[in-house]
C-alpha positions in Angstrom: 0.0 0.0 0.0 2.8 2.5 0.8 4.3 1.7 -2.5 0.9 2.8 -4.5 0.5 6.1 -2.3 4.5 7.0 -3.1 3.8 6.0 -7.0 0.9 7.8 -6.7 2.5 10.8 -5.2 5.1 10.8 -7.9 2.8 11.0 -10.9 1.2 13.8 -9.6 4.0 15.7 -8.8 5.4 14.6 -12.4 1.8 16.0 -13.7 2.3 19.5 -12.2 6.1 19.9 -13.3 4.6 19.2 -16.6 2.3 21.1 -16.7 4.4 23.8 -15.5 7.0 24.0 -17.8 5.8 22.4 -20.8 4.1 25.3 -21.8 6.1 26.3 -24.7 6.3 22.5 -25.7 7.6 22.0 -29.5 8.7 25.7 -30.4 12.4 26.1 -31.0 12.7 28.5 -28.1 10.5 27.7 -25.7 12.0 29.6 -23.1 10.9 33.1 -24.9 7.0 31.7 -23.8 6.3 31.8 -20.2 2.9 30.3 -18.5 1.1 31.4 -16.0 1.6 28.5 -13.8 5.5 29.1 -14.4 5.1 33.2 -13.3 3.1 32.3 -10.5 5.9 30.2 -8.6 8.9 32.6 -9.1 7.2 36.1 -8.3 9.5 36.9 -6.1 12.3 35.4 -7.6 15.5 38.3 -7.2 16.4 38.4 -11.1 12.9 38.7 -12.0 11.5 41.8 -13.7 7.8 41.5 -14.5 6.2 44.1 -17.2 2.6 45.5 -17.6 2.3 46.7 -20.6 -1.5 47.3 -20.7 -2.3 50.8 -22.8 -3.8 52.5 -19.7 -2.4 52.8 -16.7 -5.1 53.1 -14.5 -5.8 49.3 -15.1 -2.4 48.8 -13.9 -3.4 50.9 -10.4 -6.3 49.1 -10.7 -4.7 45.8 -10.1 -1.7 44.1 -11.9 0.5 41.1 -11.5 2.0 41.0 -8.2 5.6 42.9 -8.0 5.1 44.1 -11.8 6.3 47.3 -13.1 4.4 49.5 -15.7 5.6 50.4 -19.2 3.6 52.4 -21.3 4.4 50.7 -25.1 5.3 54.8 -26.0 8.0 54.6 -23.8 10.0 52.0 -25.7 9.4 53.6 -29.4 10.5 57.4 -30.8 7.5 59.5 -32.0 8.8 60.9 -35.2 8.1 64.0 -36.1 6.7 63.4 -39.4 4.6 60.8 -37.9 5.3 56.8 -37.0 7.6 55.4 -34.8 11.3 53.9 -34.7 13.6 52.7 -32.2 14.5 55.2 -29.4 18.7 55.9 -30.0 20.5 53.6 -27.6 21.0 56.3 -24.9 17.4 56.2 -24.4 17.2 52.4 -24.5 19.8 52.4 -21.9 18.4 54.9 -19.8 14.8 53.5 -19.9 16.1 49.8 -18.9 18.1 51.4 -16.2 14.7 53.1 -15.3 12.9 49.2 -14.9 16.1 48.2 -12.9 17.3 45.9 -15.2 20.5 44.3 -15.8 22.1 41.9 -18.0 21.4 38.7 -15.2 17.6 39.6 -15.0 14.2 37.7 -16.8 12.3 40.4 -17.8 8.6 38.8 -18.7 6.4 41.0 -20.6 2.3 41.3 -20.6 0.0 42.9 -21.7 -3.7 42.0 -22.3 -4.0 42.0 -26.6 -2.4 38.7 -26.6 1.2 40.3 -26.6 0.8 42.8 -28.7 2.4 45.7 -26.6 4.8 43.2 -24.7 5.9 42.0 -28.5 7.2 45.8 -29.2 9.4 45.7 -26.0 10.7 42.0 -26.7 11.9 43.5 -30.3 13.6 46.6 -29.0 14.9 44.1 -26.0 16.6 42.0 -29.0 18.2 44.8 -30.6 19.7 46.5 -27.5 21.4 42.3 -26.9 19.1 41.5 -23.9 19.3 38.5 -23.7 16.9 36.6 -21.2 13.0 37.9 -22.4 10.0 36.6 -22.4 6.1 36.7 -23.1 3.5 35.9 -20.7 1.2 33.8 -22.7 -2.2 35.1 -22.7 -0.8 37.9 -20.7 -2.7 39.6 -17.8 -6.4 38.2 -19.7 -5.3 34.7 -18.7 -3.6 35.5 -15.5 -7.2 36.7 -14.8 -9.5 34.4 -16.1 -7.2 31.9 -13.9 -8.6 33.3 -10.7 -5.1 34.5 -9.9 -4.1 37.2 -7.1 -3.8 40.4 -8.8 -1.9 43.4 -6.4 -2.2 47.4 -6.3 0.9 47.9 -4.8 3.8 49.4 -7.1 6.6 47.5 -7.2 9.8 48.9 -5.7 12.7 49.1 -8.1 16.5 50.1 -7.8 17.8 52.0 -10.8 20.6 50.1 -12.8 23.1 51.5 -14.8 22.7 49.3 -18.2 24.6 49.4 -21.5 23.5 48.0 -24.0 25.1 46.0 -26.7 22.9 46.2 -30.0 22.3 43.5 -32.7 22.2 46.1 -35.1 21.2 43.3 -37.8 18.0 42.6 -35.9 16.6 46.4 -37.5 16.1 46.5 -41.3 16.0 49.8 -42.8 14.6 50.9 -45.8 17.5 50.9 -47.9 18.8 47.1 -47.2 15.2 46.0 -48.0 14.9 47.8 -51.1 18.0 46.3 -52.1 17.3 43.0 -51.3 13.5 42.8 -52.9 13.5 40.0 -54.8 16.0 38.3 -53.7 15.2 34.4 -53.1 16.5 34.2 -49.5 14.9 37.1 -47.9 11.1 36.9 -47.2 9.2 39.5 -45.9 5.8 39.4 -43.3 3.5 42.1 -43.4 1.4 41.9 -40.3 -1.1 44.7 -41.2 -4.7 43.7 -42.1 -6.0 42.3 -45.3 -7.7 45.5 -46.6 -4.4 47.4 -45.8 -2.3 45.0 -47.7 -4.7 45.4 -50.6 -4.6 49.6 -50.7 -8.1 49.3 -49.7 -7.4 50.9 -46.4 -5.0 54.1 -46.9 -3.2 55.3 -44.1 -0.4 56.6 -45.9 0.2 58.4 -49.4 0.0 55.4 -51.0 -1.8 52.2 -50.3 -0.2 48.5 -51.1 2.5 46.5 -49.8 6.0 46.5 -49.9 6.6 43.8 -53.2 6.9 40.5 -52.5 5.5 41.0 -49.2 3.5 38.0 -47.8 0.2 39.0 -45.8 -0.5 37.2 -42.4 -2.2 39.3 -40.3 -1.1 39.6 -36.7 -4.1 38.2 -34.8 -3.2 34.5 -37.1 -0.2 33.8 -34.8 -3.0 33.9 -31.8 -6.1 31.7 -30.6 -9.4 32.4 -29.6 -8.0 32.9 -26.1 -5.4 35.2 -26.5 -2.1 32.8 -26.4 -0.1 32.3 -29.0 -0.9 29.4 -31.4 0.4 25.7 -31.0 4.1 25.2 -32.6 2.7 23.1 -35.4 0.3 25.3 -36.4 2.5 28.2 -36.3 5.4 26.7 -38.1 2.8 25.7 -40.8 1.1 29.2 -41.3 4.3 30.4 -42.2 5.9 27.8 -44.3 2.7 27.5 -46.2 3.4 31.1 -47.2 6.8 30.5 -48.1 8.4 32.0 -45.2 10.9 28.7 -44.1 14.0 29.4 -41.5 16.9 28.9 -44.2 15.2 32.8 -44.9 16.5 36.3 -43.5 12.4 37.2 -42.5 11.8 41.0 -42.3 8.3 42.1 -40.6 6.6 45.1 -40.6 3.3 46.7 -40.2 2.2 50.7 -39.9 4.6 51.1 -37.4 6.0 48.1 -36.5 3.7 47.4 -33.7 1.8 44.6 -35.1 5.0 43.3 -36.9 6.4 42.6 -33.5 3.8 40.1 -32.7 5.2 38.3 -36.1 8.8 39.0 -35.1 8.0 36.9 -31.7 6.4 34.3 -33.4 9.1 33.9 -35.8 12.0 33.4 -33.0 9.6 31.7 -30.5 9.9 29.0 -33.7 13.6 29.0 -33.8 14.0 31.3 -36.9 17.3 32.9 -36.8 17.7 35.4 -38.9 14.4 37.7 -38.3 14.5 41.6 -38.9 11.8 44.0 -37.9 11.4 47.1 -39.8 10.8 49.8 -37.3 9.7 52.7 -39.3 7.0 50.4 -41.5 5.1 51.3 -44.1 4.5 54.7 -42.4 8.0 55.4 -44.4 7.4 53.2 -47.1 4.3 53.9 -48.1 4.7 58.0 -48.1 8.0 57.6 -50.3 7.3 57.9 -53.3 11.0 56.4 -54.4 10.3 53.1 -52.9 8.3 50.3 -55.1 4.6 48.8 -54.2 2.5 46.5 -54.7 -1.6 45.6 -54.6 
């Protein structure tokens, strides 16, 4: 009898490791994908920074993860002048990271409650600047809720760092190394922007269309009805059915290269290598009237 109860015992335990951390089961890079289950046990591990991302902070006052920070998506991307977004210079990269209390040793997990849409935007700009330990929530604050899980309305306490970056310039594509790579058979690029936009049916620039050769998955495809990100197999097939295979340098983009993030994610959650976002978009390409389109 005391054998079956230890047996027993053991496949239980067995059951809850497993479901702990076989969240990100199958993708290349499962440790980019956090669970619930996983955030829940180490809240208050030391090298831990957690990130709410929501749009408004009042929902963070409101009630957030317990010993999260909040991170307005704004404060991670330059407002340009002539309208869009790019990446901050690396001064302000450095100083907003030192801001969080982050160094090079700590986890930084990322939510937000669009199925990582905001938390997506941080990870890219987190890649560039040669962070090296990131991750998504999956299904972000919506699931952490649904869940029945604590939520806290006290700020977390942070110590300002002094960080320096190291960027991985390669992982920003401007302009001018697409347009002189179109074409070519080893680079394929993801536009994450909607259907209609991909089409010039929705203009939100001088000129509607997509940047050629472009491939259109919309954003919300890497996701499921509940707001986490798609199984492996499914993912890894939406994009090879489109062409997009890891022997590939993959460049995404969107308007801003918001949406485009959540594509970037996806791309390195499955183990692709050689992704690129590009940060200014078609909010550059599409009101120059020197770069090529398509519709």
């Amino acid at each position: 009898m005391k054998r079956i109860v230890a047996t027993a015992v053991a496949v239980v335990m067995l059951l809850v490791a497993t479901e702990e951390f076989t969240v990100a089961a199958g993708y290349a890079n499962p440790q980019l994908l956090v669970d619930t289950h996983w955030l829940a046990s180490h809240l208050n591990d030391r090298d831990l920074r957690i990130i709410d991302m929501r749009n408004r902070q009042e929902h963070y006052v409101a009630g957030h993860i317990p010993n999260a920070v909040y991170l307005s998506v704004n404060q991670i991307r330059l407002a340009l002048k002539e309208s869009g977004f790019a990446l901050p210079p690396d001064y302000e990269i450095e100083e907003r990271l030192g801001q969080l209390g982050i160094t090079k040793e700590t986890m930084v997990v990322a939510y937000d409650d669009q199925g990582g849409l905001n938390a997506s935007r941080l990870f890219f700009t987190l890649e560039y600047a040669g962070h090296k330990k990131a991750a998504l929530l999956n299904g972000g604050v919506t699931k952490w809720i649904a869940e029945g899980r604590a939520l806290s309305k006290t700020p977390a306490q942070v110590d300002r760092t002094d960080y320096r970056i190291h960027t991985e310039t390669h992982r920003a594509a401007p302009a001018s190394w697409i347009a002189a790579n179109l074409g070519k058979p080893n680079v394929a690029l993801v536009d994450a922007r909607s259907r209609a936009e991909f089409r010039g049916e929705d203009l939100r620039t001088r000129r509607g269309g997509h940047i050629p050769g472009a491939v259109n998955i919309e954003w919300t495809q890497n996701l499921a009805g509940d707001k986490t990100f798609k199984p492996a197999d499914e993912l890894l097939a939406l994009y090879e059915r489109a062409g997009v295979t890891k022997d590939k340098t993959v460049v995404s983009y969107c308007q801003t290269m918001h949406r485009g993030a959540i594509a970037y994610f996806a791309l390195r959650l499955l183990g692709y290598t050689d992704v690129r976002g590009y940060d200014r978009s078609w909010n550059e390409w599409g009101n120059d009237p020197t770069l090529p389109i398509e519709q």
